[in-house]
N, C-alpha and C positions, 0 to 999 in steps of 0.2 A: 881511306879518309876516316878521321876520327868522328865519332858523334858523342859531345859531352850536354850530358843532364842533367837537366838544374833540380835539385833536391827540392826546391820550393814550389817550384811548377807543377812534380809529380807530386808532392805532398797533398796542393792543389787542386789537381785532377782526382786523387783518391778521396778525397772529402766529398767534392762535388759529384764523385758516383753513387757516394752513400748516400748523398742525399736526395739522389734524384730515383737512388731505391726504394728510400722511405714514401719519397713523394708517390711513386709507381704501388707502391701496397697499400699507401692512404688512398690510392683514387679506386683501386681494385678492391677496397672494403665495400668504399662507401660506393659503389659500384654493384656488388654484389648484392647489397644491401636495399639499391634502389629497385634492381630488376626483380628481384625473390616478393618483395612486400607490393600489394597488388590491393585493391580497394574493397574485396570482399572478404579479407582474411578476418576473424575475429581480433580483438583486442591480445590477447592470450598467444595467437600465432605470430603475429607480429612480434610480442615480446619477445619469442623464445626465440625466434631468428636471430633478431639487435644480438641476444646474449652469446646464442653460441657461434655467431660474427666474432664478437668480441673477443671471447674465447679466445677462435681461431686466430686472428690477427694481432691483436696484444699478445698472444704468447700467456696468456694465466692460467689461473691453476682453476681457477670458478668465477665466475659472476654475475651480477642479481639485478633485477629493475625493480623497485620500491616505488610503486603511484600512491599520488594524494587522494586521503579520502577523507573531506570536507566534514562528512555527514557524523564520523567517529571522533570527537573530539578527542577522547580518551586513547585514541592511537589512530592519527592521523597516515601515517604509512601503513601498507599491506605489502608482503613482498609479493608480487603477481607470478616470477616465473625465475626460477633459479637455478643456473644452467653448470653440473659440475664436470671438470674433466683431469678428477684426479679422486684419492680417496679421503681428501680433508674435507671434515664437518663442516658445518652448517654455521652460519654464524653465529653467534650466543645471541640470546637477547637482549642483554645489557647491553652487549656492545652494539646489538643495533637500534637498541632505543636512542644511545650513547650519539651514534652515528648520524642519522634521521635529526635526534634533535639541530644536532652542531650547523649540519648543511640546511636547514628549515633557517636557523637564527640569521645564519651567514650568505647562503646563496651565494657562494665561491665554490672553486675546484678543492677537493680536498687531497692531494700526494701526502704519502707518506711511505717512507722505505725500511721504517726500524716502529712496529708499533711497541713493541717491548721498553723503549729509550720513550716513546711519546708521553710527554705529561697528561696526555688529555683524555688520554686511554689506559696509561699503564696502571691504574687502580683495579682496573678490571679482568688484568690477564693473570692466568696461571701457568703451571708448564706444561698442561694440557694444549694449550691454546694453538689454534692451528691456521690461523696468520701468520704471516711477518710482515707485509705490506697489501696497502690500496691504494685505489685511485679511486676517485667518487666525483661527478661532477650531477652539476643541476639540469633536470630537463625540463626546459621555459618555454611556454608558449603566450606570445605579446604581455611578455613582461610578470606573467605567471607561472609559480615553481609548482609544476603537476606530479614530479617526481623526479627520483635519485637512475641515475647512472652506475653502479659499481663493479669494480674489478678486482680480484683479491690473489695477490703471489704472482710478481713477476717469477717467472721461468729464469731470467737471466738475474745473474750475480748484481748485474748493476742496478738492478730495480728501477724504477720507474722514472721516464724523464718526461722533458717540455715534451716531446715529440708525441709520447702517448696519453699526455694533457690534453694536449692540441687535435688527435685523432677524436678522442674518448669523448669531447669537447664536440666536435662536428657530430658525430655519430647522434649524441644526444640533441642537439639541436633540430638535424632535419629528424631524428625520431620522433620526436617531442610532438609534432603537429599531428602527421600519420597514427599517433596512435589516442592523439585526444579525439582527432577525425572517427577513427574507428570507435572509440568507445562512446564518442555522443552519437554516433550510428546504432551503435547497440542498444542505446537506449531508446532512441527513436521506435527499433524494430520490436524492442520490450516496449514500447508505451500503445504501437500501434495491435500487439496483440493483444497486449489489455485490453484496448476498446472495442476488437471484437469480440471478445470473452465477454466484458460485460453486454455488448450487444444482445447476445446469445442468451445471456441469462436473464435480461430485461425480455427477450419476446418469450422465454421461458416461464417467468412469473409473469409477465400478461397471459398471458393461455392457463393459466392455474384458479387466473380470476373470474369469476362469474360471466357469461358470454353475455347473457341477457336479463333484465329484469324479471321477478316474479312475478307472475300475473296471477293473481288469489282475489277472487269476487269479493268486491266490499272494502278492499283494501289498496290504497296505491304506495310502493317499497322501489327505495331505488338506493344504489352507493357506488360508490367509486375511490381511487386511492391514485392519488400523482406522488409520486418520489422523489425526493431531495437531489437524489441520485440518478443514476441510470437505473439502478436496482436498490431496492428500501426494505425495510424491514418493518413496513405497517402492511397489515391484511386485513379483508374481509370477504365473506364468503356466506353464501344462502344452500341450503342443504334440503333437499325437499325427501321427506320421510313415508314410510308406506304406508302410512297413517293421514294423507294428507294433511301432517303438520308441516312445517315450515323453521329451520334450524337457522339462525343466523348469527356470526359468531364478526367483532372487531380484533384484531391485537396489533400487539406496536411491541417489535422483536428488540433489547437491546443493543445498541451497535448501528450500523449503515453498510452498505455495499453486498459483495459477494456472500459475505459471512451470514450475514443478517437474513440474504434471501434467503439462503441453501436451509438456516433453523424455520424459516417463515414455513417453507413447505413440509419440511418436516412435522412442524405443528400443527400446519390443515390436514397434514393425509391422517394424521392422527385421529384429529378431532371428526372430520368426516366419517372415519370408520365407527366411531365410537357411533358415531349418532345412527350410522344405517342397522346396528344392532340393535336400538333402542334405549339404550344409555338416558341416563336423567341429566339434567345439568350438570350438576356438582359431581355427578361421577365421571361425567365426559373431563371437567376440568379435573381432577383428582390424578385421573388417568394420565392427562397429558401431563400435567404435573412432575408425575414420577418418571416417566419418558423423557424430557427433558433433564432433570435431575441427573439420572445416573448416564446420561448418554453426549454430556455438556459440562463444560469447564463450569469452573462456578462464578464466573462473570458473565455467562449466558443466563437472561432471564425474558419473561415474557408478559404484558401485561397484557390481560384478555378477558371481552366481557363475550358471555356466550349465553343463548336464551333461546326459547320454542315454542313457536306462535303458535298456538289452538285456534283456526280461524272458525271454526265449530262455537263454540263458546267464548271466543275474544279475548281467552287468557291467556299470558306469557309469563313463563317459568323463565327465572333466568339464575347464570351466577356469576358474581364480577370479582374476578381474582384480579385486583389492584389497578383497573382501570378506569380512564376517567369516568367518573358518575354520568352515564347517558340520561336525557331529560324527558320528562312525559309532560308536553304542556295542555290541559284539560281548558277548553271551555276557553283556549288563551287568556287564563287568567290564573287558574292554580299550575305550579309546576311541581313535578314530585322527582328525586334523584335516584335509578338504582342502583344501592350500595350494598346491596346482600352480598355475603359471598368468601370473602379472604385475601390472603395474598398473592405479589406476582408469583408466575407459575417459575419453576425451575430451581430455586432456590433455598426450598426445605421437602424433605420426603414425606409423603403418607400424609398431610396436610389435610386436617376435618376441614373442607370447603359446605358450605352452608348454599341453599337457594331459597329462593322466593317464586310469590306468584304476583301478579299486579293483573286487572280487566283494563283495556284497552275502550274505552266508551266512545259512542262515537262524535265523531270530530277532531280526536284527540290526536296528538303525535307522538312521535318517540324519534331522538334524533340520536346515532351512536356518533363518536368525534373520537380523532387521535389528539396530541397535545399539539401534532404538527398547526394545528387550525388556531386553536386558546392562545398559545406560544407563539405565534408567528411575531416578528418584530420588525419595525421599521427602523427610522436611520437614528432617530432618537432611543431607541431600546427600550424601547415600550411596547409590550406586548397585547396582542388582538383582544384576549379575555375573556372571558366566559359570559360575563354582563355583555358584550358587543356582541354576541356571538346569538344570546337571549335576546336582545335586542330585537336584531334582525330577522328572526323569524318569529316573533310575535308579529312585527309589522308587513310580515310577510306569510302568514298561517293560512291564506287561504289559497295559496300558489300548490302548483301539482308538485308531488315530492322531489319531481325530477327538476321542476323547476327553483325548488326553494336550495337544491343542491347546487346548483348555477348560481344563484344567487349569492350564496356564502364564498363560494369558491373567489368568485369576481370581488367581496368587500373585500377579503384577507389580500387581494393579488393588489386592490389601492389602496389598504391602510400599509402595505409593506413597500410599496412603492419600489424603489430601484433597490432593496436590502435583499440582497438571494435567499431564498427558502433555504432557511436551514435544517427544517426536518420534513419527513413523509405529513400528508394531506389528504388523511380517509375519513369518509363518512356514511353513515347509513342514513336514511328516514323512512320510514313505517308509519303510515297514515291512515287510519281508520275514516272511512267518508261516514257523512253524516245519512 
């Protein structure tokens, strides 16, 4: 018996194997692809999987995943992870400036199988140039382009078709989420060790602060410092001398956070040492002075009043390298400012700092302040002030030092009302009883 076949049928049939080939290597990508990527891989491993998937299954010669990065306006793509499997370069930069821009504007697939003949690139090649073709598609997650997809040199003569649009196309799609998943995880996991870091270094600078009041006959001294932050860059610190004098120094580091703590200690262990040698004022600040200088960018600076109670004779030396003028109010009636002294510390060497003396009479006070207190501001942006500030403890001069420190703290926290502290909130008072 004869058996005659029909040309069209098997023609027929041989299409519909290729295609059910393709379909069989598209599910076995993106298959391979599902079970490898796993929820604790970083951003980074993920990529280079997708890429050298891609690789393998496209048949290419290299190819690259380009994520958005918001924060760089001046070059919004980075290439994160570029997978080669052959010995052609790197892409130039032009051409992936070139590249990046067009699918930014456009958010289409980009084919291309002759970039040499392309108008939209051919400005840019030479005969160097180690292209011939790409494929580039968008990876969108709910309607946002987080990055590029690309594939460069088909393997096969015929260069790139719908087929490997349409792969390249899925692959980036379900990538698209898994790796913005992954990379706002990593941020999560960077933002969660930040806060123990600074945790750490907030119970660090509390333990650097004075544990207890002074207690010096004759005399009541209290201070304290709240941070804007977890961590601030205001200090203050009591230093008790073998002399039974009494060292007490304010500053207000510039900057906020980590940075700001890590110079703040630096400058107590400094000044601390100075003073247990017996150091005068102006040569304690001199010292630190020159320490910060050569050992500090020059947008580190510090501003710092530092002075040493003689409770023997009631006199305080002091020197104020550029901080606010702390007040002696006498008799609550005269106030006097001490402005001896020079500028912030850090920011010129070998600086002649100057001191003084002033007698402490009694009943008198002395109140040291950062600007976090004067500066504080409400929703109108108007600031606390130094008249609010004299205010309040004139009508409150006969409160115990630790209570007039309460007191101030409480007007700043209603004149500021719901406006967040925007800086550190240190103070001293030194109270001479009558």
């Amino acid at each position: 018996m004869n058996v005659t076949t029909d040309p069209f049928n098997v023609s027929h049939l041989e299409d519909e194997v290729v295609r059910l080939r393709a379909a069989v290597e598209e599910l076995s990508a993106l298959n391979e692809i599902a079970i490898a990527i796993t929820s604790t891989q970083t951003v980074e491993q993920i990529v280079d999987l997708i890429v050298r998937k891609c690789v393998k299954h496209l048949k290419v010669e290299q190819g690259a995943v380009m994520l958005l990065n918001e924060k760089d306006e001046n070059k919004p793509f980075h290439t994160m992870i570029r997978k080669q499997d052959s010995i052609s370069g790197f892409l130039p930069y032009r051409m992936d400036a070139q590249l990046t821009g067009w699918m930014l504007k456009n958010k289409t697939p980009l084919l291309i199988n002759d970039l040499e003949s392309d108008s939209r690139f051919k400005f840019m090649l030479d005969k160097n140039f180690p292209f011939r073709s790409l494929l580039s598609v968008p990876m969108m997650v709910k309607g946002k382009m987080i990055g590029l997809l690309t594939v460069f040199n088909k393997r096969s003569e015929l260069g790139f078709n719908q087929g490997d649009q349409r792969l390249l196309g899925i692959i980036a799609a379900q990538s698209a989420q898994v790796i913005e998943n992954a990379r706002l995880y990593q941020e999560e996991q960077a933002l969660l060790r930040l806060q123990e870091e600074m945790r750490l270094a907030y119970e660090i600078q509390v333990d650097l602060l004075p544990k207890s009041q002074p207690k010096i006959p004759g005399y009541q001294i209290a201070g304290t410092s709240t941070p804007a932050k977890d961590v601030g860059g205001d200090y203050f610190d009591f230093i008790q001398t073998q002399d039974n004098r009494l060292a007490f120094c304010l500053g207000d580091i510039s900057g906020k956070g980590i940075p700001a703590a890590l110079l703040m200690a630096n400058l107590q262990a400094t000044l601390k040492g100075q003073t247990l040698i017996g150091n005068s004022c102006k040569d304690c600040i001199s010292f630190a002075n020159d320490i910060l200088y050569h050992n500090t960018s020059s947008n580190k600076y510090a501003t710092l009043f530092y002075g040493i109670l003689n409770p023997q004779t009631n006199e305080i030396n002091y020197c104020n390298a550029g901080h606010n003028n702390p007040l002696i109010f006498i008799n609550n009636e005269e106030i006097q400012q001490l402005d001896v002294g020079g500028i912030v510390v850090g920011i010129m060497p070998a600086y002649p700092y100057n001191e003084a003396t002033i007698i402490l009479s009694p009943g008198s006070l002395l109140i040291l302040f950062s600007d976090g207190i004067t500066e504080a501001m409400n929703s109108s942006e108007e600031e606390f002030s130094e008249e609010r500030l004299i205010d309040i403890i004139k009508k409150n001069i006969e409160e115990t030092a630790e209570r007039i420190i309460e007191i101030i703290l409480s007007e700043v926290k209603k004149f500021s009302g719901n406006t967040p502290q925007m800086d550190d909130e240190t103070l001293i008072v030194i109270k001479r009883e009558k």
